[in-house]
N, C-alpha and C positions, 0 to 999 in steps of 0.2 A: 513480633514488632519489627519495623523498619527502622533503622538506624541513621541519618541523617549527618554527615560529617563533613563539610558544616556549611549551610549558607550562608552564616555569621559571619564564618572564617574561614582561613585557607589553610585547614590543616594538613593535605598533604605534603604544601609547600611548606611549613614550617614547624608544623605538629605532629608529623609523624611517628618521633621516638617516641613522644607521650602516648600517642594515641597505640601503639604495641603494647609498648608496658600496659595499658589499661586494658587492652585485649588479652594477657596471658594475665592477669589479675581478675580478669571477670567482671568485673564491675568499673566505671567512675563518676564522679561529682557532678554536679553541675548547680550552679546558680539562678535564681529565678533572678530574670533581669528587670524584671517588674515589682521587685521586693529584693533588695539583695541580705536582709538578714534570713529566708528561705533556701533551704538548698536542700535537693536531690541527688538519689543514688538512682544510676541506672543500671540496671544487667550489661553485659556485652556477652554472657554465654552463650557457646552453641546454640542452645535449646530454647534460649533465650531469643534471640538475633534471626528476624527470618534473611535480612539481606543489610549490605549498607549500599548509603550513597554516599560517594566520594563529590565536594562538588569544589573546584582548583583550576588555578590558572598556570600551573606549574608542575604537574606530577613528577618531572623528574626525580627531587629527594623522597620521592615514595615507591618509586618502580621496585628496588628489590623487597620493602614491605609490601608490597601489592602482591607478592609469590608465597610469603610468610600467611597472611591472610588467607591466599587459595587454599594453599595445603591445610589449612585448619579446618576446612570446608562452608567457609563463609562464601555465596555469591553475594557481586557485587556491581553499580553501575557507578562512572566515574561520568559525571559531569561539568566535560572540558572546557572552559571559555578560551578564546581565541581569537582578539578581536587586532589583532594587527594594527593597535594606533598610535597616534605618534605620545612621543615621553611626556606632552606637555598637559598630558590626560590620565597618561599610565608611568609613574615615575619607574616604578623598577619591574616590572611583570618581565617575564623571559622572552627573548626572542622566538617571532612563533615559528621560524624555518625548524629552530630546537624543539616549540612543541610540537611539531608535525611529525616528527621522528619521534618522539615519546607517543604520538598516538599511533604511529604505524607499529611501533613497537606490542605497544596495549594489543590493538587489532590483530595482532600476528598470535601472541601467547593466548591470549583470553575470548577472541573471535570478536564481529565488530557488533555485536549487538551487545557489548560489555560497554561500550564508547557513545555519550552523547557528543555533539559539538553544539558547543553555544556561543553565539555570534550576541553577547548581549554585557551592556544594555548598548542599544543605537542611540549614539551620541550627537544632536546637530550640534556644531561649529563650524568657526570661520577654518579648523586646520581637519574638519570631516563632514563635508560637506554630501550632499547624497550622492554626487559622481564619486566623491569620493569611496563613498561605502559599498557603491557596485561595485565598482576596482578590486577592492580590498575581498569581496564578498566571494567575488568571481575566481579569483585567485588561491584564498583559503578554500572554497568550494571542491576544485578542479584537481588541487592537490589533497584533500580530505577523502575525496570520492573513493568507496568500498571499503571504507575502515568503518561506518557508521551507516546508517540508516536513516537518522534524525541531525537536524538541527534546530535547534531553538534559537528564537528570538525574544527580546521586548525593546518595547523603546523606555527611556530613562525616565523614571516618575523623579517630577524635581521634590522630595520631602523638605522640609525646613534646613536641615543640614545639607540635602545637596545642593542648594542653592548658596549656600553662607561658602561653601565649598569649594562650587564652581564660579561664583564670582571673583573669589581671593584667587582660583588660579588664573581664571583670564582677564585682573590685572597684572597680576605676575608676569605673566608671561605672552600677554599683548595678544589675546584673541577675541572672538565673540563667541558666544552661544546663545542657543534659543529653544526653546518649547515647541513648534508649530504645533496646525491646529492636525487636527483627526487625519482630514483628506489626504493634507501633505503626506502623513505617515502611513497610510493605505497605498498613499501613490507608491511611495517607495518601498511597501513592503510585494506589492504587486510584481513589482519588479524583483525582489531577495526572493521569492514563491519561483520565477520561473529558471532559475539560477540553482537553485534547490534542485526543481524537479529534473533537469538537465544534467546535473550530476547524482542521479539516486538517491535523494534524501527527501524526505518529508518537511516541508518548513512545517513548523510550532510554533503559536505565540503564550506567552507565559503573562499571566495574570492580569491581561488586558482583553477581556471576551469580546467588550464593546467596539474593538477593530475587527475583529476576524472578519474576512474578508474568501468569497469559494474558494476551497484547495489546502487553506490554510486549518489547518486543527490545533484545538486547544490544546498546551501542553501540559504534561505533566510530569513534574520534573520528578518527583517522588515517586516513579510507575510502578506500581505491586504487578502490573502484567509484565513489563520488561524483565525484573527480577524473576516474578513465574515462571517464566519459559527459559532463563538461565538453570532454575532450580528442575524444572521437570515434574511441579506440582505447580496447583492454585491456588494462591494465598485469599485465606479467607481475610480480607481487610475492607475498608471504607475510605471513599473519596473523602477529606478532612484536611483544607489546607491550613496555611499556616492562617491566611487571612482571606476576607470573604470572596476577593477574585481568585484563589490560589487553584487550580486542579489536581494540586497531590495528593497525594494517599496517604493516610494518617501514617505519622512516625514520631519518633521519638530525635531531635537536635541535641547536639552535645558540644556545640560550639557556644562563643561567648563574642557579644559587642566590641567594638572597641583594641581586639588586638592581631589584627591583618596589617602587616607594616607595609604591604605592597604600594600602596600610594596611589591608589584610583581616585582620582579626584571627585567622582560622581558616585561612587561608594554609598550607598544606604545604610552600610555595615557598620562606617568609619564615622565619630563626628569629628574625634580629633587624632591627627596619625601619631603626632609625638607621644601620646597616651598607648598606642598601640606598636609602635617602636617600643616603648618602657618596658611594656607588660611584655612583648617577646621576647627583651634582657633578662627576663626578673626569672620567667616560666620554671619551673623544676620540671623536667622530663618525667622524673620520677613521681612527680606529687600527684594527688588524685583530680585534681582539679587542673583546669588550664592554666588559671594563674591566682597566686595568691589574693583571695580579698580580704581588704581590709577588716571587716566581719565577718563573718558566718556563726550566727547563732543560731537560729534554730532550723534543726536536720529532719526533715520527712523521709523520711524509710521507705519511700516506694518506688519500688524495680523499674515499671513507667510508670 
């Protein structure tokens, strides 16, 4: 099974002691988020684990677990966002000149077909506007090129929360945003496609099939062939995303809603950050679980 850590959360930016200890333990908890008095145990054994996915907007606090990992002989793909935008969208995400050097870094130990880069989600606003996000695109592109192969994209599904979200920040903070329709986003991905193919990379769209557009291929952020050809065998597995548009390949998540304190405002992850600030104070590194809930009564004993 594939290991998924986490597009819930940002565990390497902020889960990583956990998520070790729960690797030399063999196993850890997890929560049904759709039933919270359910909870599962999952393997993390060798024999257990055909690969993880790393999915972070910050690996720095995970760089020397990410060596800890290899020598264990875990492969692994680390799926990097990097969207270079301004604070009033992204309150604390790392500067990405820092992540460029942490990806150059990845691409140098672990070679670059270890490295996605994901430009996502594509934010319209009055402070990212689409000249804007050529700029930005062009820029992270140019400096990304030969650490990677792929980039991913999507543009931002407004869910009931990212709406409630993104309205509260741009009164906050005195901007606009908007939705546009299909075209507009074709138009502009037309453009992030030849930006892409200019600097060596593949653009990807992730869980929006109804834009693809020639050139562009479906992503899939969970790839059993990317891991494959890291391991030097082919994983017997199935396309099974998380949801009906998803193109990943079945795995197992071991992230939890609700405790990324990075502050993205457009966050699918997040409904409320102060709850996710909390839950990062409260964490036990050592506990089996990412963070204490308030319940947990009944436990299913199944490995996935």
């Amino acid at each position: 099974m594939i290991v998924s850590a986490s597009y819930k959360t940002d565990i390497p930016a902020f889960y990583g002691e956990w998520f070790l200890n729960r690797l030399h333990a063999g196993y850890c908890m997890m929560t049904n988020p759709y039933n919270r008095h359910q909870t599962y145990r999952v393997s993390l054994r060798r024999q257990d684990v055909d690969g993880f996915v790393f999915w972070t907007k910050n690996i720095g606090p995970f760089l020397d677990k990410l060596g800890e990992v290899h020598a264990d002989g875990y492969p692994f793909i680390i799926q990097y966002t990097i969207n270079c935008y301004p604070r009033k969208l992204e309150f604390s995400v790392t500067d990405a000149t820092r992540s460029i050097r942490h990806a150059a870094e990845i691409a140098r130990q672990y070679g670059p077909r270890t490295l996605v880069w994901r430009y996502d989600p594509v934010v319209f606003s009055s402070e990212t506007p689409p000249e804007t996000h050529l700029e930005n695109f062009e820029w992270l592109a140019s400096r990304l090129e030969g650490m990677t192969d792929e980039v991913v994209i999507s543009f931002a599904q407004i869910y009931r929360k990212t709406q409630r979200n993104m309205d509260w920040a741009s009164r906050e903070f005195g901007f606009k945003w908007s939705d546009p329709d299909d075209e507009q986003k074709r138009s502009l991905m037309r453009e992030l496609l030849r930006i892409a193919s200019a600097h060596r990379m593949q653009l990807t769209l992730c869980s929006q099939p109804y834009l693809l557009e020639p050139g562009v291929q479906e992503s899939h952020c969970v790839d059993a062939r990317r891991i494959s050809s890291l391991l030097g065998r082919e994983l017997n597995t199935r396309l099974k995303g998380a949801r009906k548009e998803c193109g990943c390949f079945e795995s197992k998540d071991i992230g939890d809603y609700d405790t990324c304190p990075h502050g993205c405002v457009y966050c699918y992850a997040v409904l409320n950050r102060r709850l996710a600030q909390e839950r990062f104070r409260e964490h036990d590194p050592e506990g089996e679980f990412l963070f204490k809930h308030s319940s947990q009564v009944e436990t299913v004993p199944t490995l996935f």
